[in-house]
PyMOL Python script that loads the backbone (N, CA, C, O; Angstrom):
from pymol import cmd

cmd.read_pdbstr("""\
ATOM      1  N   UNK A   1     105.862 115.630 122.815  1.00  0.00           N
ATOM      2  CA  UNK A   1     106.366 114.601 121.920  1.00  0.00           C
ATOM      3  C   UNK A   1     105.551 114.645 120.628  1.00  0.00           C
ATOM      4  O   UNK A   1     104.340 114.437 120.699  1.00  0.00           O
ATOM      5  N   UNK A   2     106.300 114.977 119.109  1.00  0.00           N
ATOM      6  CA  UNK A   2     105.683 114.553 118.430  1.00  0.00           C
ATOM      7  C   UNK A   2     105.019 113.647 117.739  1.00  0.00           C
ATOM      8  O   UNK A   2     105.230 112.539 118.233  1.00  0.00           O
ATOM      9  N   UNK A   3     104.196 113.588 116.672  1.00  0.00           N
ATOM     10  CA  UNK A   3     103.584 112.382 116.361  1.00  0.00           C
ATOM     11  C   UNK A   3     104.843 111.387 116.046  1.00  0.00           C
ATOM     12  O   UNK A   3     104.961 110.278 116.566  1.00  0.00           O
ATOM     13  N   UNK A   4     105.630 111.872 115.251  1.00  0.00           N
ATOM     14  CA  UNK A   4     106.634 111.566 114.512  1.00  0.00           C
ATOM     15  C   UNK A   4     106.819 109.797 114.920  1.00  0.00           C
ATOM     16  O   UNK A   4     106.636 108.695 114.401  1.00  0.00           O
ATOM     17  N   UNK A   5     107.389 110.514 116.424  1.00  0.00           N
ATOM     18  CA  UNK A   5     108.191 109.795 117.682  1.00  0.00           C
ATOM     19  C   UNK A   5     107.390 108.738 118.196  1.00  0.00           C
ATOM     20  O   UNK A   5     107.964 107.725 118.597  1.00  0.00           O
ATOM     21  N   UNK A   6     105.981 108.832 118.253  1.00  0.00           N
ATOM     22  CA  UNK A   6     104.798 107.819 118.976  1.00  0.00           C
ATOM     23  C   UNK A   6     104.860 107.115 117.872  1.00  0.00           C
ATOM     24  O   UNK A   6     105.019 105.945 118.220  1.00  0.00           O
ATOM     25  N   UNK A   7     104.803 107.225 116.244  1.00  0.00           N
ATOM     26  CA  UNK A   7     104.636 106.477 115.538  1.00  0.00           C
ATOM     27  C   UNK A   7     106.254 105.165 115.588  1.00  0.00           C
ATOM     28  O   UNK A   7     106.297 103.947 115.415  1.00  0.00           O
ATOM     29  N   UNK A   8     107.347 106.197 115.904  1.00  0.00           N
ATOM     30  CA  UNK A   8     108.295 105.171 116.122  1.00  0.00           C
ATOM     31  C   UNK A   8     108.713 104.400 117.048  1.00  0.00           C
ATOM     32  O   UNK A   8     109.591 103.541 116.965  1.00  0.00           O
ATOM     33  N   UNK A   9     107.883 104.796 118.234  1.00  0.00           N
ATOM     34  CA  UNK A   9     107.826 103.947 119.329  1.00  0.00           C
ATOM     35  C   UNK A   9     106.626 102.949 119.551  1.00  0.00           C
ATOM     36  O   UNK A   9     106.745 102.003 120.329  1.00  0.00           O
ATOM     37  N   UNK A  10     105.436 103.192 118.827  1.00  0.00           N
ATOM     38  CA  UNK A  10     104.681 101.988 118.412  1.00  0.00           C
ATOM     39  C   UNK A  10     105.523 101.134 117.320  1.00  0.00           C
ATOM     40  O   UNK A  10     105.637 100.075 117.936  1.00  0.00           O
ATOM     41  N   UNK A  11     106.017 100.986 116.394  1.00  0.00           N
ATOM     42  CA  UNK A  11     106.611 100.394 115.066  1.00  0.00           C
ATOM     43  C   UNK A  11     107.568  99.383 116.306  1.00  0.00           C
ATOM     44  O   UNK A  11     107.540  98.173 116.529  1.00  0.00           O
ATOM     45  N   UNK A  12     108.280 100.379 116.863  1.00  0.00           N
ATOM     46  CA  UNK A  12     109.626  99.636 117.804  1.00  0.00           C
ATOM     47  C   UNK A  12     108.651  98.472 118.804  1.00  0.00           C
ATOM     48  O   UNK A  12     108.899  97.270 118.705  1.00  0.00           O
ATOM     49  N   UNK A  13     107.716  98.896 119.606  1.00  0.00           N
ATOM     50  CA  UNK A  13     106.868  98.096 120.307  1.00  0.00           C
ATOM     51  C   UNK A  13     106.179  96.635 119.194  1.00  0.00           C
ATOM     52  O   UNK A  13     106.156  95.432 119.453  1.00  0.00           O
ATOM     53  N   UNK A  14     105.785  97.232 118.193  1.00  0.00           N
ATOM     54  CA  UNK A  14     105.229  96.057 117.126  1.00  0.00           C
ATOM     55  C   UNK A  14     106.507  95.290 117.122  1.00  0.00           C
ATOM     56  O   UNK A  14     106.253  94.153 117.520  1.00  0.00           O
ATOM     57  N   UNK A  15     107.203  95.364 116.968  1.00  0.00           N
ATOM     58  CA  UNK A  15     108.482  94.622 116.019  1.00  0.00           C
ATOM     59  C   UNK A  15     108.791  93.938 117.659  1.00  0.00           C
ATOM     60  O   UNK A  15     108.636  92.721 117.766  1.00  0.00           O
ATOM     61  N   UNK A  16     109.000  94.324 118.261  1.00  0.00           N
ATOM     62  CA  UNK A  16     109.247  93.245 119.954  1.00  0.00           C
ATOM     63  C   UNK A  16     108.302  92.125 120.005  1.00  0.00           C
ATOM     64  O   UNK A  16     108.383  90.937 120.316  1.00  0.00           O
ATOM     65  N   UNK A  17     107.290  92.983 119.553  1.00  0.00           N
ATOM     66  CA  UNK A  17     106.133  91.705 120.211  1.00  0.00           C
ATOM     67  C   UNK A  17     106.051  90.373 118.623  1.00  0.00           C
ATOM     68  O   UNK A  17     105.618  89.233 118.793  1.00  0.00           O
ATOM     69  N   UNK A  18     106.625  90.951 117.044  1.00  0.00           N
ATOM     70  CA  UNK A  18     106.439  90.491 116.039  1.00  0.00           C
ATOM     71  C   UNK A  18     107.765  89.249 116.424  1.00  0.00           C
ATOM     72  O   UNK A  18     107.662  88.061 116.116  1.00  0.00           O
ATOM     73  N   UNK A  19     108.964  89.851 117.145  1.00  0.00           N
ATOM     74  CA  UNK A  19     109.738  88.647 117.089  1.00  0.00           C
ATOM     75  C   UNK A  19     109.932  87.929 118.575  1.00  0.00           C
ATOM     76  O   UNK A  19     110.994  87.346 118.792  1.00  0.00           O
ATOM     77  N   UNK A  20     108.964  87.971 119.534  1.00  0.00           N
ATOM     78  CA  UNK A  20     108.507  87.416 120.531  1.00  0.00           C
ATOM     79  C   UNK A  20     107.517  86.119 119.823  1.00  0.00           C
ATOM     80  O   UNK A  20     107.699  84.912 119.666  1.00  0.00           O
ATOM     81  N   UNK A  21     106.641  86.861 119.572  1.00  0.00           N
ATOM     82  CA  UNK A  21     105.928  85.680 118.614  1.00  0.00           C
ATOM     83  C   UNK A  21     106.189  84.707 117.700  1.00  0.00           C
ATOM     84  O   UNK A  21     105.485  83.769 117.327  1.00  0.00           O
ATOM     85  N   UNK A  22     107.547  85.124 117.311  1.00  0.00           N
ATOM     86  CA  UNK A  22     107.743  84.527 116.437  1.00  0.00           C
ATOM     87  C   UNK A  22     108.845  83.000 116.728  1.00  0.00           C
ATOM     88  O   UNK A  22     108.861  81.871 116.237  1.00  0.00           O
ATOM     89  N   UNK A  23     109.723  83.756 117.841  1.00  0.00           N
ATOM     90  CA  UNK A  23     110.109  82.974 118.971  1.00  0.00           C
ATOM     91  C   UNK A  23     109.710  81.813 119.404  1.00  0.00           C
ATOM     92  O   UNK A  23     110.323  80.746 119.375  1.00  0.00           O
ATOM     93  N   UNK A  24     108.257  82.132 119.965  1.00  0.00           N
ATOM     94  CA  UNK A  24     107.165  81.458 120.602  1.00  0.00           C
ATOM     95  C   UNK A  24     106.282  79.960 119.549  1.00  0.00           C
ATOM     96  O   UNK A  24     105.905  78.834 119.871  1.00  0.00           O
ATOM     97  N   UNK A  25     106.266  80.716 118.291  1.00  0.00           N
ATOM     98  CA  UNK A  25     105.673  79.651 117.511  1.00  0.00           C
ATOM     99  C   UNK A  25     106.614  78.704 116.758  1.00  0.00           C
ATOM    100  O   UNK A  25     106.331  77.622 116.243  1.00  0.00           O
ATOM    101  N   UNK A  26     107.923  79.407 116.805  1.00  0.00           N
ATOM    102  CA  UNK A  26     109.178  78.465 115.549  1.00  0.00           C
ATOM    103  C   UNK A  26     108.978  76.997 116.604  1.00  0.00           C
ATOM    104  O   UNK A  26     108.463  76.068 115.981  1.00  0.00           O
ATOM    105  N   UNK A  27     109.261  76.723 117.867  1.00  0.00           N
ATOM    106  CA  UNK A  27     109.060  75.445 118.248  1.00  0.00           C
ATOM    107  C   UNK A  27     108.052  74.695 117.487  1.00  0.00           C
ATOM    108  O   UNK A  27     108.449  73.683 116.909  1.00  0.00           O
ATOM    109  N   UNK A  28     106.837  75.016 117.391  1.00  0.00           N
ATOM    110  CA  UNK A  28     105.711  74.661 117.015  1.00  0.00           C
ATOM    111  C   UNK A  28     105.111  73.935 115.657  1.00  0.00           C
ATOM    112  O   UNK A  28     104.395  72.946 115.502  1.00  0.00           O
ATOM    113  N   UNK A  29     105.811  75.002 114.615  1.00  0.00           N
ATOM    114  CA  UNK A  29     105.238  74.922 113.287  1.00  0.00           C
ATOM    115  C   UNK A  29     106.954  75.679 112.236  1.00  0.00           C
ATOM    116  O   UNK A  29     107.820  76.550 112.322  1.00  0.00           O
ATOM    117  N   UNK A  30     106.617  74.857 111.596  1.00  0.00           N
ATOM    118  CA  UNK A  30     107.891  75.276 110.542  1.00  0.00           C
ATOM    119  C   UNK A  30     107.280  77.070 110.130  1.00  0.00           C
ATOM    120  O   UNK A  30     106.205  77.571 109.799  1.00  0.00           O
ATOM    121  N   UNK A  31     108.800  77.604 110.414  1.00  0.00           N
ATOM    122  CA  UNK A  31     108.465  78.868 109.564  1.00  0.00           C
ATOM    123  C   UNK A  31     110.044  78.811 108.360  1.00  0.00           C
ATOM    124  O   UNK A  31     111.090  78.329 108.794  1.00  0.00           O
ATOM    125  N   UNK A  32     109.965  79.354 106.924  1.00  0.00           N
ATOM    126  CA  UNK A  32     110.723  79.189 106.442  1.00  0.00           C
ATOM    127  C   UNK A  32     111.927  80.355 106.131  1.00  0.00           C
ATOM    128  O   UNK A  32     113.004  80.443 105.541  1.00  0.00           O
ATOM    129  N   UNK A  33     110.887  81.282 107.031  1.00  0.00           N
ATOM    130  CA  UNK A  33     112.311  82.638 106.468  1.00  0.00           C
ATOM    131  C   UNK A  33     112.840  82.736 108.406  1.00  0.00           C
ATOM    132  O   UNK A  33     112.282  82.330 109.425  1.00  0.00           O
ATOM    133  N   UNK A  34     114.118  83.457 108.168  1.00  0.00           N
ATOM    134  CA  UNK A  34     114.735  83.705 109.631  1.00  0.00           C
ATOM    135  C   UNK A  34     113.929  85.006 110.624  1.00  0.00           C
ATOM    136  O   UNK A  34     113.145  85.782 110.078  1.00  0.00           O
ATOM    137  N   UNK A  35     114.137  85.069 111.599  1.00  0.00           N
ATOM    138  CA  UNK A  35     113.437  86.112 112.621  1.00  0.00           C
ATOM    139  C   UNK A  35     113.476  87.480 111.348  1.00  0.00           C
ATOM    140  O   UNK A  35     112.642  87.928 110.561  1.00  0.00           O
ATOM    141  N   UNK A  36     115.182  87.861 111.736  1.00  0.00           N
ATOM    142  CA  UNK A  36     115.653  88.878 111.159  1.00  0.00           C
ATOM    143  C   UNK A  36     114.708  89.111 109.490  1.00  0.00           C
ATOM    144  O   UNK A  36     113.999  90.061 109.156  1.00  0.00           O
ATOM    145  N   UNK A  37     114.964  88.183 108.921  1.00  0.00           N
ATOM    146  CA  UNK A  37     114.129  88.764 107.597  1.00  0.00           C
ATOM    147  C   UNK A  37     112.751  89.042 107.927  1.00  0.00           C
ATOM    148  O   UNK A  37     112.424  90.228 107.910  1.00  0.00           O
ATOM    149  N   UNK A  38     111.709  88.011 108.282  1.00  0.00           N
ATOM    150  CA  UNK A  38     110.866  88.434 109.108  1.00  0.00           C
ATOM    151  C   UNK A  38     110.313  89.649 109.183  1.00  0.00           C
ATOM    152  O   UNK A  38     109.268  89.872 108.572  1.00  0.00           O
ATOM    153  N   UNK A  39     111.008  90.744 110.038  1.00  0.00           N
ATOM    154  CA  UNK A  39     111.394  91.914 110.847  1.00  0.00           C
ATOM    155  C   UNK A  39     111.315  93.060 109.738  1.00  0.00           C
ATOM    156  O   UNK A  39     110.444  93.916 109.583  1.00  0.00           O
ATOM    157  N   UNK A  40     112.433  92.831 109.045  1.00  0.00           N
ATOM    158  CA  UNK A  40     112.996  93.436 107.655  1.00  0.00           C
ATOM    159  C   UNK A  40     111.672  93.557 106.891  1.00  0.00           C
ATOM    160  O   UNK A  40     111.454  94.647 106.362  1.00  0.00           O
ATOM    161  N   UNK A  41     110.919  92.757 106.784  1.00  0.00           N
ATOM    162  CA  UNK A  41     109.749  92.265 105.528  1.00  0.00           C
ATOM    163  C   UNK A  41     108.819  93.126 105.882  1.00  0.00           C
ATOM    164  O   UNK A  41     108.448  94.014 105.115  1.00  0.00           O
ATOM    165  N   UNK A  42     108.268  92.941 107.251  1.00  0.00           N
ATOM    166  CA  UNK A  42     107.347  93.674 108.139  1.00  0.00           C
ATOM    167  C   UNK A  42     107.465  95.186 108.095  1.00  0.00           C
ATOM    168  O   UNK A  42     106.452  95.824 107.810  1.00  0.00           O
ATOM    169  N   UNK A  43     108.786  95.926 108.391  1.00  0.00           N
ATOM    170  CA  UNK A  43     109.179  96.942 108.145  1.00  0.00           C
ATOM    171  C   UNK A  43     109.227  97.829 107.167  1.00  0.00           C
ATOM    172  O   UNK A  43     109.240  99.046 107.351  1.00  0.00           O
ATOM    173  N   UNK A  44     109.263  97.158 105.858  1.00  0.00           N
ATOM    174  CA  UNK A  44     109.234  97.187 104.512  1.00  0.00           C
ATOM    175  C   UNK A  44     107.908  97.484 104.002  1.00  0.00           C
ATOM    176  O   UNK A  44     107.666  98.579 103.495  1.00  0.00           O
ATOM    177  N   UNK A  45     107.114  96.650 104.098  1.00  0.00           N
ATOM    178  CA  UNK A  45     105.681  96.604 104.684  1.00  0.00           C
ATOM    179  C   UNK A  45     105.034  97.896 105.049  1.00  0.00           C
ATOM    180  O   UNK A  45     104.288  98.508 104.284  1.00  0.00           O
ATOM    181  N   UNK A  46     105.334  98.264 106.187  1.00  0.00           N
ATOM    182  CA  UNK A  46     105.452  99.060 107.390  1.00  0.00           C
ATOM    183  C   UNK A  46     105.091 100.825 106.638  1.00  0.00           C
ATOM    184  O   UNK A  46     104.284 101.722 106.885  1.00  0.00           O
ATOM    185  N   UNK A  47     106.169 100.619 105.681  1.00  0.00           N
ATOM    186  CA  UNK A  47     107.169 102.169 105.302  1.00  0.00           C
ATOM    187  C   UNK A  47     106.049 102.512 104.124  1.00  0.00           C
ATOM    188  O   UNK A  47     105.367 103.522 103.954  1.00  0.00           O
ATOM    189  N   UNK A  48     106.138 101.137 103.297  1.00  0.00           N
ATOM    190  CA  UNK A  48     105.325 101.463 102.112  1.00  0.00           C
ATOM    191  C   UNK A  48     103.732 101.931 101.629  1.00  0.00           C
ATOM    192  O   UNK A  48     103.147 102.408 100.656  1.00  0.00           O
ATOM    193  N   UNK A  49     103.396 101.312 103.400  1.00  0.00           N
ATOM    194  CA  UNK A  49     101.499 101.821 103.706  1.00  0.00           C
ATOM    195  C   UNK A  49     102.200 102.873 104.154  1.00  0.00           C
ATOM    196  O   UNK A  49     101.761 103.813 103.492  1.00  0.00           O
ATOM    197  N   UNK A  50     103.088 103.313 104.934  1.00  0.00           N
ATOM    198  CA  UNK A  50     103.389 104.767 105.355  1.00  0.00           C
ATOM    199  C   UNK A  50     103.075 105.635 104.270  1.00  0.00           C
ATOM    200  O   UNK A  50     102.065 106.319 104.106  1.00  0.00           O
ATOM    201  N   UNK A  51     104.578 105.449 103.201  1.00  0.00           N
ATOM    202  CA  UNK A  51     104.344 106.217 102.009  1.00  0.00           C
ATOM    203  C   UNK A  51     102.625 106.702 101.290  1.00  0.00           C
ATOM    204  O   UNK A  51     101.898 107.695 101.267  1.00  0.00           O
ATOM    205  N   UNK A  52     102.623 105.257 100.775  1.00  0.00           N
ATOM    206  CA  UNK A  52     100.534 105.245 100.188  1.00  0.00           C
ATOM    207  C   UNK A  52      99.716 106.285 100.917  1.00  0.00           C
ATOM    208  O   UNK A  52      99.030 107.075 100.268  1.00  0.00           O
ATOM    209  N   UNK A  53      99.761 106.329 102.425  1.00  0.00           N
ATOM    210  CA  UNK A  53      98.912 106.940 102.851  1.00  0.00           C
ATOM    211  C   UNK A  53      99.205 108.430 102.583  1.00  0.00           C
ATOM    212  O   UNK A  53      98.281 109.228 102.427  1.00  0.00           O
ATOM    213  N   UNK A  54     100.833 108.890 102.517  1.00  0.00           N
ATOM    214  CA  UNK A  54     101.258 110.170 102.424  1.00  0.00           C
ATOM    215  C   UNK A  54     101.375 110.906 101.331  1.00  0.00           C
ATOM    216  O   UNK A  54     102.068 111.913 101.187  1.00  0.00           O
ATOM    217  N   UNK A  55     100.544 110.278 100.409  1.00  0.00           N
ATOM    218  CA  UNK A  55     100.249 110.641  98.579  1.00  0.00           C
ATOM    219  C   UNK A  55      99.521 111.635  98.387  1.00  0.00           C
ATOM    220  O   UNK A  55      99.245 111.986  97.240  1.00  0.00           O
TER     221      UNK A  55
END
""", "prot")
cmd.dss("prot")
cmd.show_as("cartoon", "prot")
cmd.util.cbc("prot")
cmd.orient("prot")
């Protein structure tokens, strides 16, 4: 298996546990954006330290 693939199956594992959590705390405490954007933001996030590092 390449790296490629571990990196996208950690990202996929982050993002379960990012909207588990997120799940878990909306009872709790106001959050103001939806799961889904959330997710999206994180990902976004995600791609762009990807990129930086691949300069």
């Amino acid at each position: 298996m390449s790296g490629a693939w571990d990196g996208l199956i950690v990202l996929g594992l982050l993002i379960i546990l990012l909207v588990l959590g997120i799940r878990r705390l909306r009872p709790r405490m106001h959050i103001p954006w939806t799961t889904g954007g959330i997710v999206v933001c994180f990902i976004f996030v995600v791609l762009l330290l990807w990129a930086w590092s691949n300069r």
